[in-house]
C-alpha positions as CSV (number, residue, x, y, z in Angstrom):
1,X,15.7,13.4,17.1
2,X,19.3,13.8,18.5
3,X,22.1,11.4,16.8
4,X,24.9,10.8,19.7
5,X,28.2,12.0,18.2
6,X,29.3,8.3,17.9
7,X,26.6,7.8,14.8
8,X,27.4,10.8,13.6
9,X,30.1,9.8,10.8
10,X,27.3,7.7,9.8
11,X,24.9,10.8,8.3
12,X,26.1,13.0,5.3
13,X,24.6,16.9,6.1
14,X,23.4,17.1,2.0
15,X,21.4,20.4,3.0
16,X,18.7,21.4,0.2
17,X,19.2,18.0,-2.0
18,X,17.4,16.3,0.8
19,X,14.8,18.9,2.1
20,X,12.1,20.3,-0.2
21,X,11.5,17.1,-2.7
22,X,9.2,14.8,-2.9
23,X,11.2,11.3,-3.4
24,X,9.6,7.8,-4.9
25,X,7.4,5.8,-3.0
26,X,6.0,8.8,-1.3
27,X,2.2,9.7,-1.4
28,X,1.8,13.6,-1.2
29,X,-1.1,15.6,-1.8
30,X,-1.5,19.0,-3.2
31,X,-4.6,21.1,-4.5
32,X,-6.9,18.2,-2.8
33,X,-5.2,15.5,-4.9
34,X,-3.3,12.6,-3.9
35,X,-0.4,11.1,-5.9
36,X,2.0,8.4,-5.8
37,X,5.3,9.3,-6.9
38,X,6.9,6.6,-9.5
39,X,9.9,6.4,-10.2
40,X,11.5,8.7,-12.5
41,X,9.7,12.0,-10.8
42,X,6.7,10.9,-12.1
43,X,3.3,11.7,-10.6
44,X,0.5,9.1,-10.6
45,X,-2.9,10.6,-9.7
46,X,-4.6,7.9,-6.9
47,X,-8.2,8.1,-6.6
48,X,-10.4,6.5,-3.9
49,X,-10.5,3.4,-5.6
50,X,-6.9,3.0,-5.7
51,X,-6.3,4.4,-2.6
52,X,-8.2,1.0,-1.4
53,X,-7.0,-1.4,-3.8
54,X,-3.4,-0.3,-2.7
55,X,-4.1,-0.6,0.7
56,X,-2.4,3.4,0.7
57,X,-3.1,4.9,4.2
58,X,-4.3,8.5,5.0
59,X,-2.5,8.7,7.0
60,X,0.9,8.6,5.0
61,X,-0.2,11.0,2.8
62,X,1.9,14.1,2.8
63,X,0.4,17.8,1.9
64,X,3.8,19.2,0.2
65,X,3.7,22.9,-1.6
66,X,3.7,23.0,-5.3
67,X,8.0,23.9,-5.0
68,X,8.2,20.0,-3.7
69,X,6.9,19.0,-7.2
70,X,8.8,21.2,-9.5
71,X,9.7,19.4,-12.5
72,X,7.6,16.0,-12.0
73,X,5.9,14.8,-14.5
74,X,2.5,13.4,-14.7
75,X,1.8,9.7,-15.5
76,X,-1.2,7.3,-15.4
77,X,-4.2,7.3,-12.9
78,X,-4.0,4.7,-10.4
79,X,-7.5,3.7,-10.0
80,X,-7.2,-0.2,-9.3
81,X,-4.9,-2.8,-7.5
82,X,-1.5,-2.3,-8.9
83,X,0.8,-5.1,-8.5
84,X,4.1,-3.8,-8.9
85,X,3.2,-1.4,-6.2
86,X,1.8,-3.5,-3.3
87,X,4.0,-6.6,-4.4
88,X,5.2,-6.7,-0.6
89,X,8.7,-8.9,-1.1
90,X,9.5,-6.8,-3.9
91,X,10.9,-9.5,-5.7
92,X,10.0,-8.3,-8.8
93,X,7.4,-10.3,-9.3
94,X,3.8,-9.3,-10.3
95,X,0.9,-11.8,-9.1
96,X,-2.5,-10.2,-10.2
97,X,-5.1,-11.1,-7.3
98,X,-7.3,-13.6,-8.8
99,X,-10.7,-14.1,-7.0
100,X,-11.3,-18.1,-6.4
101,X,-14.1,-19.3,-7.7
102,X,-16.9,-22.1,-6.8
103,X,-20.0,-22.7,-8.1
104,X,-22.0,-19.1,-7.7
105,X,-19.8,-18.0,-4.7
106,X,-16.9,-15.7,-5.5
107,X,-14.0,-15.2,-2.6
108,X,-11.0,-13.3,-2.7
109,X,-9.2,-11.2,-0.5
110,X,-10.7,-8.2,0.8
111,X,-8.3,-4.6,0.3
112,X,-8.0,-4.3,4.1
113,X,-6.6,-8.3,4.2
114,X,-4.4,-7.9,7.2
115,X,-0.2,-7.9,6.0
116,X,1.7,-11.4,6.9
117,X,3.3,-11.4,10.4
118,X,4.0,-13.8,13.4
119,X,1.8,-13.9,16.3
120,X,2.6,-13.9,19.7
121,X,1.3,-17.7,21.3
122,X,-1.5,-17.1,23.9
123,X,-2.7,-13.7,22.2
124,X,-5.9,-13.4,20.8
125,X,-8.5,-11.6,18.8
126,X,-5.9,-11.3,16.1
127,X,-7.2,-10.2,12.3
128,X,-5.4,-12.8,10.6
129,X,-7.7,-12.7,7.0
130,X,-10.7,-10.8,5.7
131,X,-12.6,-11.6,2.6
132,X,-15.2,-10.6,0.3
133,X,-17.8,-13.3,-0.6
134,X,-20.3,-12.2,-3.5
135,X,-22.8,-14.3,-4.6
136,X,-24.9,-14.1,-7.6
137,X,-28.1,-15.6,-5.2
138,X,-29.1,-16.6,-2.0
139,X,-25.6,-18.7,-1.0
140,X,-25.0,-20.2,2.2
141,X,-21.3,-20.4,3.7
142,X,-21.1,-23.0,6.6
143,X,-17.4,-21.8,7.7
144,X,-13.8,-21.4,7.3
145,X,-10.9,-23.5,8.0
146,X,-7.8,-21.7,8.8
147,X,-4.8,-24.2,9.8
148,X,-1.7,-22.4,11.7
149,X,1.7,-23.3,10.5
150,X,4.8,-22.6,12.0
């Protein structure tokens, strides 16, 4: 990337505080495991689990060397949905994902559940929800009603 020499009062040149470290919010792997880093320098081990409750991407996932981690220290596994991670307004808040519930038919959203966003008028074929329907016996769904707003 070039910066024009406009912009360029805009950037600070902070060398080797910026290069080399691994900075929160960041998912880096390293011997074959994947971590979040916490705030703090804290490392949080993510397993598959978490890496799909999360809705963490592979492809975000940085290999650093072991000199990027100096001096972190490790803290708990993240092997479920964690709200104060994927809370996407970060408000602060933390809304556990509670599964709705009638008769024998469980639905909540599925991991993959597509982020909020506007869509274009005319387009089509757009993922706007996916769920997960579990059923304790043979359960017939007769369809879903999604209503547009906006």
């Amino acid at each position: 990337m070039t910066v024009l020499d406009q912009f360029w009062p805009n950037y600070v040149n902070r060398g080797t505080d910026v290069n080399g470290l691994a900075h929160e919010g960041m998912l880096v792997s390293q011997n074959g495991s994947t971590y979040y880093v916490a705030a703090g320098n804290v490392l949080r081990l993510v397993t598959a689990t978490g890496m799909t409750a999360n809705r963490f991407k592979a492809a975000f996932v940085h290999a650093v060397p072991a000199s990027y981690l100096a001096g972190f220290t490790m803290g708990t596994t993240i092997d479920a949905l964690d709200t104060t991670i994927t809370n996407r307004v970060q408000d602060g808040a933390v809304n556990p994902v509670t599964p709705v519930t009638g008769g024998s038919l469980n639905v909540s959203l599925a991991a993959d559940n597509p982020a909020a966003t506007n869509i274009a008028d005319g387009s089509a074929y757009n993922s706007v929800l996916k769920l997960n329907l579990t059923a304790g016996s043979a359960t017939k769904v007769n369809g879903v009603t999604l209503t547009r707003t906006g």
